[in-house]
C-alpha positions in Angstrom: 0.0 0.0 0.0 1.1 3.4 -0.7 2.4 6.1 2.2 -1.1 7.7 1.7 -3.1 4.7 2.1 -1.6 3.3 5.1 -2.1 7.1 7.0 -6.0 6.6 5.6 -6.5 3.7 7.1 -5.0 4.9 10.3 -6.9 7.7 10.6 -10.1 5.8 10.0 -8.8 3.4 12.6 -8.6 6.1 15.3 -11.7 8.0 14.2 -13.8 4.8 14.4 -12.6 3.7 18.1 -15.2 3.7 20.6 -12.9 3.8 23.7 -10.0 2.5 26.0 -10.4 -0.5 25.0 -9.4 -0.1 21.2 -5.7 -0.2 20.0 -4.9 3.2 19.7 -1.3 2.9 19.6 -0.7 0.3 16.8 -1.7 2.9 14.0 1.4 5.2 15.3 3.8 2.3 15.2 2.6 1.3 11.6 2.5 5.0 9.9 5.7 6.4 11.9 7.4 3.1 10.8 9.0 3.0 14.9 9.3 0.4 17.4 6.0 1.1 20.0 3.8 3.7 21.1 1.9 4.7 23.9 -0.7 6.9 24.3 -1.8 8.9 27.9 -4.1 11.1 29.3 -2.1 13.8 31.9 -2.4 16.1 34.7 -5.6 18.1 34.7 -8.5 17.6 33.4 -8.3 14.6 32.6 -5.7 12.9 35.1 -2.9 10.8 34.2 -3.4 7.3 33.1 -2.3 5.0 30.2 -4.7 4.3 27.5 -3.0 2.3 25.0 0.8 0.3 24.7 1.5 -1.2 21.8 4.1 -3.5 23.9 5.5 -3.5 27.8 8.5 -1.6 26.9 5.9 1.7 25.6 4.0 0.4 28.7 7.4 1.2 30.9 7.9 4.6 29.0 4.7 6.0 30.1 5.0 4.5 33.7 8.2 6.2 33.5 6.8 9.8 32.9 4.3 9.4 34.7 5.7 8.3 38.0 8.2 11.3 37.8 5.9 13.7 36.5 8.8 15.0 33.9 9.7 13.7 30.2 9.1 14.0 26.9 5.0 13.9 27.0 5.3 16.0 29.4 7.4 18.7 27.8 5.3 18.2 24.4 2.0 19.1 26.4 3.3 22.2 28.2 4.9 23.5 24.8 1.9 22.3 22.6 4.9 21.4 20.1 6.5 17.6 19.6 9.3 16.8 21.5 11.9 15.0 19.2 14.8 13.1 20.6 16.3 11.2 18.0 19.1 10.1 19.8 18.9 9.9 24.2 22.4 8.8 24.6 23.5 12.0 23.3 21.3 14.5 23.5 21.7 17.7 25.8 17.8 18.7 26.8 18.4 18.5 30.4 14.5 19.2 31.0 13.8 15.7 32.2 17.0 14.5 34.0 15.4 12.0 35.6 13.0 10.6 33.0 16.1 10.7 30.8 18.6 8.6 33.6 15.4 6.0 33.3 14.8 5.7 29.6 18.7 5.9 28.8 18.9 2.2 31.4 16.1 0.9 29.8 17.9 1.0 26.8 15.2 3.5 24.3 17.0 4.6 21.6 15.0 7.6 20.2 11.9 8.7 21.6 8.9 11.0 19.9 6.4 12.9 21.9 3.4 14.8 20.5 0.5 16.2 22.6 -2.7 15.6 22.7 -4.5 19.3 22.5 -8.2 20.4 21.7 -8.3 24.3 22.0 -7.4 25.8 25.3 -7.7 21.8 26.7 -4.8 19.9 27.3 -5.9 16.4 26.7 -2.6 13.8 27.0 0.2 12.7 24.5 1.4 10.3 22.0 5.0 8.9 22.8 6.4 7.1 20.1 10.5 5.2 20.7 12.2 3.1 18.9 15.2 0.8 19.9 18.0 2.3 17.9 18.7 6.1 17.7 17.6 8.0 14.6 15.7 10.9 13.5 11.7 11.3 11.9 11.3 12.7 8.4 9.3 15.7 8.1 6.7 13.6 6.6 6.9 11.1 10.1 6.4 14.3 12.2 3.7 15.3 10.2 1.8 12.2 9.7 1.9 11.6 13.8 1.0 15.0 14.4 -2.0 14.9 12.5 -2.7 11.4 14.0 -2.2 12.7 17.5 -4.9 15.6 16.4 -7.9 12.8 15.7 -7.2 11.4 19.1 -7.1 14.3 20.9 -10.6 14.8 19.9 -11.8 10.8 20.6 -10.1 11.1 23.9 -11.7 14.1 24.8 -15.2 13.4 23.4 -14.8 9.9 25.2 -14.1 11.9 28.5 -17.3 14.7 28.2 -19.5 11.7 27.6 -18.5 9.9 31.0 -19.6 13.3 32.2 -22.6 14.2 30.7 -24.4 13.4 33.5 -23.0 16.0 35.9 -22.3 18.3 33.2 -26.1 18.5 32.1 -27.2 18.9 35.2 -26.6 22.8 35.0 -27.9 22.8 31.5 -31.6 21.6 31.9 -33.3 25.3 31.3 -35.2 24.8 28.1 -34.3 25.9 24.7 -33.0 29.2 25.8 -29.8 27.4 26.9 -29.0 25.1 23.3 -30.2 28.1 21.8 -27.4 30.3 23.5 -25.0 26.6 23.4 -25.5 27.0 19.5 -24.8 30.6 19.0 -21.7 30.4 21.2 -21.0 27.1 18.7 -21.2 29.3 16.0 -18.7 32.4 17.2 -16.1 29.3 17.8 -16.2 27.9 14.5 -15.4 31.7 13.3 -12.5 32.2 16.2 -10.8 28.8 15.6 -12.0 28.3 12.3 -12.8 24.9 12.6 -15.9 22.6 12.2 -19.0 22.9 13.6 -18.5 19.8 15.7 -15.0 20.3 16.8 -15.8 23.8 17.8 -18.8 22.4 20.1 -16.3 20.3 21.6 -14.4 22.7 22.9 -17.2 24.7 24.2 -17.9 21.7 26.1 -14.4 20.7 26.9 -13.6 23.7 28.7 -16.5 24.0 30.9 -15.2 20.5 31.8 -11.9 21.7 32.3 -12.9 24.5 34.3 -15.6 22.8 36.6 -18.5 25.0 35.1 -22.0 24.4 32.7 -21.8 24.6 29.2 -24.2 27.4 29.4 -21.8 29.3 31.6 -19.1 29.1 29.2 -21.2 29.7 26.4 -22.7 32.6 28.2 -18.9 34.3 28.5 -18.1 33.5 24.8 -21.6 35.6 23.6 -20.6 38.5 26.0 -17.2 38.3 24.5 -15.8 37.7 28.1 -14.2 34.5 26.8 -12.3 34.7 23.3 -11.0 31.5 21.9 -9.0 33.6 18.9 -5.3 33.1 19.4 -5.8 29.4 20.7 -4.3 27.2 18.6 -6.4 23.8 17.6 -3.8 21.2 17.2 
């Protein structure tokens, strides 16, 4: 199969999973072309779990992170930019000293970490190693960037559902509040320029994040005391 083929069918892999359950790591490992991947959910709102290993040793590089609270995932989700460290025996970020000391004994090569991000919500990351040291091609970076992107939004979605219950509570007040959740929809597909449904996402993502109704938040955007503008959405 071509290059474009195989990221199709990855895409449409992630896009279709309905939850934890699903392997949403080995589409990483088979468009990057690296050795494992792991995917994570981290720090607030969501708390910090694994989701997916493709194998135990991505497994061990998320327990890794996670039990220090520093590394690569982390780094990637604080810049909102991929972290790429072609070669840990050698290189000099001295961010993550002791995530580093860890992954260099466990013998990771090269390890790739791109965050998980839907607007203003920081959602997890994708790490991605691979035994031997060695750099990504633009194309890689790309491909896992944009993979890391439809996940983001699964992840997310799979979270707000869990909470829909408490969420909705606040929003039982008749059609006046859709009405005013739509029209706040509408002024965040023109500020991120995105689609209708990933701009209702993060409407509804960030009054998750921030412990508030949807009809709060989408209260602030209409009175222009929330402005989603200058976010980016990947």
């Amino acid at each position: 199969m071509g290059d474009g083929v195989v990221f199709a069918a990855a895409a449409s892999a992630l896009s279709a999973a309905r939850g934890r359950g699903d392997d949403l790591s080995s589409p990483f490992v088979v468009v990057v072309g690296v050795t494992g991947a792991v995917v994570s959910t981290l720090g607030d709102p969501l708390g910090s779990e694994t989701l997916s290993a493709s194998d135990e040793r991505a497994a061990r590089l998320d327990e890794i992170q996670i039990d220090l609270g520093e590394g690569p995932c982390w780094q990637a989700l604080s810049t909102r930019r991929p972290v790429l460290e072609a070669d840990l025996g050698s290189t000099s970020n001295g961010g993550w000293p002791l995530a580093l000391q860890e992954m260099r004994g466990a013998g990771f090569g090269a390890v790739f970490a791109f965050p998980m991000i839907v607007g203003t919500i920081p959602v997890g990351a994708v790490d991605l190693y691979s035994d031997t040291p060695g750099p990504l091609s633009e194309t890689q970076v790309r491909d896992a960037g944009l993979l890391a992107a439809i996940l983001a939004r699964k992840v997310l979605g799979w979270a707000l559902l869990t909470a829909d219950t408490v969420a909705e509570e606040g929003e039982v007040q008749g059609v006046f509040s859709r009405r005013e959740e739509h029209q706040a929809t509408g002024m965040l597909i023109a500020q991120l320029r995105v689609s209708a449904a990933d701009a209702h996402l993060v409407l509804r993502g960030h009054a998750y994040a921030t412990g508030r109704s949807v009809l709060d938040v989408a209260t602030d955007v209409l009175n222009r005391h929330l402005d989603f503008t200058d976010t980016p959405t990947v």
